[in-house]
C-alpha positions, 0 to 999 in steps of 0.5 A, a space after each residue: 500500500 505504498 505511496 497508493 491512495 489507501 495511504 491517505 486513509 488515516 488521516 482521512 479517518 482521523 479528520 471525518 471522526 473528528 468531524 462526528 465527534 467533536 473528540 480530537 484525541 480518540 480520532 487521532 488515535 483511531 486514524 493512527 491504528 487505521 494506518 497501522 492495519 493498513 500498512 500490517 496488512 492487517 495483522 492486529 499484532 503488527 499494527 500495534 507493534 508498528 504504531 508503537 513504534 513510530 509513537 516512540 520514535 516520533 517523541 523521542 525525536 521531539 523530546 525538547 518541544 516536550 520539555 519546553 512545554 512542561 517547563 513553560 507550563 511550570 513557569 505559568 503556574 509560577 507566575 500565576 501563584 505569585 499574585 503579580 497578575 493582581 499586582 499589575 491590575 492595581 497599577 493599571 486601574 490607577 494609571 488607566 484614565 479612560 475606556 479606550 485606555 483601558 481596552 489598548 491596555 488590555 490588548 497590548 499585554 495580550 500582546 505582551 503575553 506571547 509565549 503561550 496562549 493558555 498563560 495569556 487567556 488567563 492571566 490578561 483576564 485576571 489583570 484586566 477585568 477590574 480595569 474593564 469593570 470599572 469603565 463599563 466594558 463589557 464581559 464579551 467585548 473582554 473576551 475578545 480581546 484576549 481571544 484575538 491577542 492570544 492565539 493570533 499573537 502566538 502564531 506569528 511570534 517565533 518564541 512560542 509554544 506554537 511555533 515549537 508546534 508547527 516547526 515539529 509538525 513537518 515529516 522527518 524525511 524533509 530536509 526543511 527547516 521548520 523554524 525556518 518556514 515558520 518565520 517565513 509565513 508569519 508575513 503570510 499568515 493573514 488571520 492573524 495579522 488581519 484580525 489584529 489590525 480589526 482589534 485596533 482599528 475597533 478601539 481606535 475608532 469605538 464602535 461594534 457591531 452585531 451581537 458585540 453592539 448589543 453587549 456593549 450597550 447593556 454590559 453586564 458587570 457582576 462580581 469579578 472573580 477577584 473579589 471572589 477570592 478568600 482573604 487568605 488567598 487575597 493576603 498571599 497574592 498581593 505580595 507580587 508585584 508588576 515587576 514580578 510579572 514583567 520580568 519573568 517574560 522579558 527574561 524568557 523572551 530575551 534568553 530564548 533569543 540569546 540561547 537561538 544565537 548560542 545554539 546557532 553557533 554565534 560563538 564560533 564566528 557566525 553572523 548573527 542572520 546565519 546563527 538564526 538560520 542554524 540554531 536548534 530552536 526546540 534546544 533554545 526554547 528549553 535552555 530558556 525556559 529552564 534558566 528563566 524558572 532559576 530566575 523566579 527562583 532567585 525572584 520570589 523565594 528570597 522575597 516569600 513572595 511565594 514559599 518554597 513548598 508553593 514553588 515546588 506545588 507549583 512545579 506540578 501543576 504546570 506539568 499537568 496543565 500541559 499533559 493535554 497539549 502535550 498528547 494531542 502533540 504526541 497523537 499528531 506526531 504518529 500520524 504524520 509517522 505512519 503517514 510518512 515516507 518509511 510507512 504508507 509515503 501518503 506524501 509520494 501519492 498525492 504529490 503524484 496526483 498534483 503534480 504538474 497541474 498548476 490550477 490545482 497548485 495556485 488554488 492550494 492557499 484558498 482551498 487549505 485555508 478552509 480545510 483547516 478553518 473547518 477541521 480547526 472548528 470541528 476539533 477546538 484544536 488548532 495543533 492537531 490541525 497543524 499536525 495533519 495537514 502541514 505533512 499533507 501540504 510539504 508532501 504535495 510541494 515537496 522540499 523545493 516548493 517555492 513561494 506557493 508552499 509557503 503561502 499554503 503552510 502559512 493558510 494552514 496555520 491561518 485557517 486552524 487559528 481561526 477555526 480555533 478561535 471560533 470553535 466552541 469546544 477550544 480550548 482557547 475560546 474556553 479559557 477567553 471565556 474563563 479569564 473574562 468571568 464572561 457566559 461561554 455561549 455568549 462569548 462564541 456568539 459575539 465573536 463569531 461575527 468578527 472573526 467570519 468578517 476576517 475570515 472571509 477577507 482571508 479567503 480572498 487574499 490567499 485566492 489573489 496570493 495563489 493565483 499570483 503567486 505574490 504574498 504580498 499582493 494578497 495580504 494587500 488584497 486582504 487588508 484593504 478588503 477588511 478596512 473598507 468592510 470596516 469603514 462601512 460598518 463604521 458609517 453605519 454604526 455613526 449613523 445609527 448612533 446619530 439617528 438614536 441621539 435625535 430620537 431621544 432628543 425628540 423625546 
């Protein structure tokens, strides 16, 4: 069945279940033992044997993403337990003097916060609230913030636990350089970029529209979760201080740069371009994680901000919280593995089926960006989309493919952000909700709008892109698409606005 069309079949299952079941992990659990079957010709002792294997095989060759991601998830757990989230909501409620303060605020430390999604979905939502609170935003409004600052902001920063993601998500037979590619899309990758230029321009400008126009009309404040704490936990938490929040992530962000340009060989004469290109990000990525834990360390314990026995707790409950990430990782990279050259070559099949038909190649960013929007809805998971359709896309370009498998990698990583931040089961959108206090449905259903607006200007902007070959003209194409969709709805919000005013007026 090598290199036959049986070799799409695991992924083909994995993604159809997903699709019924709405359950990421079973579904790819059950695409990889489809594919050990049909590589085992069936024999069922074999095909454990040989999933197993390739499951081995595929962590051990990523053991450092693993390491990293349990080592940020500690770090996570640290920072949260200091209280310095309450310490930063304090100084921001003092320094914040009007409302459209407060919601740039609020998106510039989800900016800030770019390491990791499920660090910014939380602590942004604990800073935040009282601010938002006290100038009547409202919970929904809040919650999109820190959704579109979260996983649109990890996936165009090279020091993230996405990037780590999708720069092991390409097959071990190619000779790409994952980091490599990743940085080559973030220019491409038009979800993102888009929906922060939306971000922007809607608090520049102060206005909404569907959904979003109605919360923000009657917002509802409730008790926040921070006055819902007990007096000891209050007592504990204001021993942090904004510094403590601030200097863990500046640290993080400054010695992964640094430990990139070590591992790329900055110290044996290389340029400074040439020691990015060559460093080993995973190893970069757990050297400064690792030596950013030893500084909280030094930071909090002196200080009792936290105790010893609360840092070693700590230490836990990071690792736990990266368990799920961490399994769908290792589910997506066994699929890829059975999927792979030394197994089913699924790739060798359908670069066969394309190759030579330039139609199908310039329709390629378009068509991936709504396979992984759909999958990314489906599923709640944006990395589980990464891991079955970035091998499918480097299989269908192979290692040379130029400027189209570029813009197609950066749809698919484009598409499986916003399936993830419409996506009702994500995890993400979930923890938007939690951080914000805010209903979940209502979170979903004022979002929606927003995100299908970017969505759609997207889908345009990869058609120009592929049909041209030109990124840039795409992502020129999406952007003025987006402002004048924006200026619209601006007029329209004025003049409603203006038409209540006299109505009341004539009241």
């Amino acid at each position: 069945m090598d290199a036959t069309f049986w070799a799409l079949m695991p992924p083909v299952v994995a993604i159809v279940l997903a699709l019924i079941t709405k359950e990421v992990y079973v579904s790819l659990l059950i695409g990889i033992l489809a594919g050990g079957l049909f590589y085992a010709n069936f024999n069922v002792l074999d095909a454990l044997e040989t999933t197993f294997t390739i499951m081995g095989e595929r962590v051990g060759s990523n053991t450092n993403i693993i390491v990293f991601l349990v080592l940020l998830g500690m770090l996570v757990a640290l920072m949260s337990k200091s209280g310095a989230s309450r310490a930063y909501g304090s100084w921001a409620s003092r320094s914040i003097k009007t409302k459209r303060g407060a919601l740039f605020a609020t998106a510039g430390l989800g900016a800030l916060i770019f390491v990791d999604d499920y660090f910014n979905c939380l602590t942004v939502g604990t800073v935040m609230r009282p601010v938002t609170e006290r100038y009547k935003i409202s919970k929904a409004k809040l919650a999109y913030i820190i959704d579109a600052t979260a996983a649109p902001v990890c996936i165009i920063a090279p020091i993230s636990s996405w990037a780590a993601a999708v720069g092991s998500s390409l097959p071990e037979s190619s000779s790409l350089d994952g980091f490599s590619l990743f940085l080559q899309t973030i220019p491409f990758n038009l979800y993102a970029l888009l929906t922060i230029v939306m971000v922007i321009f809607m608090i520049a400008m102060q206005f909404d529209f569907g959904k979003m126009k109605k919360a923000e009309a009657h917002p509802e404040l409730g008790t926040a979760m921070s006055d819902e704490i007990d007096d000891s936990q209050a007592g504990r938490d204001r021993k942090g201080r904004v510094f403590d929040l601030v200097i863990p992530i500046i640290t993080l962000i400054v010695l992964c740069i640094a430990a990139m340009l070590y591992t790329g060989g900055i110290l044996e004469g290389k340029s400074i371009a040439g020691a990015f290109a060559d460093c080993d990000s995973s190893l970069s990525l757990v050297l400064g994680s690792f030596f950013t834990i030893v500084l909280v360390f030094l930071l909090y314990i002196p200080r009792r901000v936290i105790s010893f026995s609360e840092f070693a707790a700590s230490l836990v409950e990071g690792f736990k919280a990266m368990v799920p990430a961490i399994l769908i990782l290792t589910l997506a990279w066994t699929l890829s593995g059975v999927c792979g050259e030394d197994y089913l070559n699924a790739g060798g099949f359908v670069s066969q089926v394309v190759n030579g038909n330039q139609m199908a190649h310039t329709l390629m960013p378009g068509i991936f960006f709504l396979i992984a929007l759909g999958l990314a809805f489906a599923t709640g998971t944006s990395w589980g989309t990464f891991g079955i359709l970035i091998p499918i896309t480097i299989a269908i370009f192979g290692d040379m493919g130029g400027q189209v498998m570029v813009l197609t990698v950066a749809a698919v990583l484009a598409g499986a952000v916003c399936g993830d931040h419409i996506s009702p089961i994500s995890d993400t959108t979930i923890l938007a909700s939690t951080g914000a206090n805010c209903n979940h449905i209502e979170h979903v259903s004022t979002q929606m709008p927003y995100a299908l607006l970017v969505a759609a200007c997207c889908l345009i902007g990869y058609l120009v892109a592929g049909f041209t070959s030109n990124g840039w003209l795409g992502l020129g194409v999406g952007f003025v698409l987006l402002m004048a969709a924006l200026i619209v709805l601006l007029a329209r919000f004025k003049k409603q606005k203006g038409a209540e005013a006299s109505q009341a007026a004539g009241k």
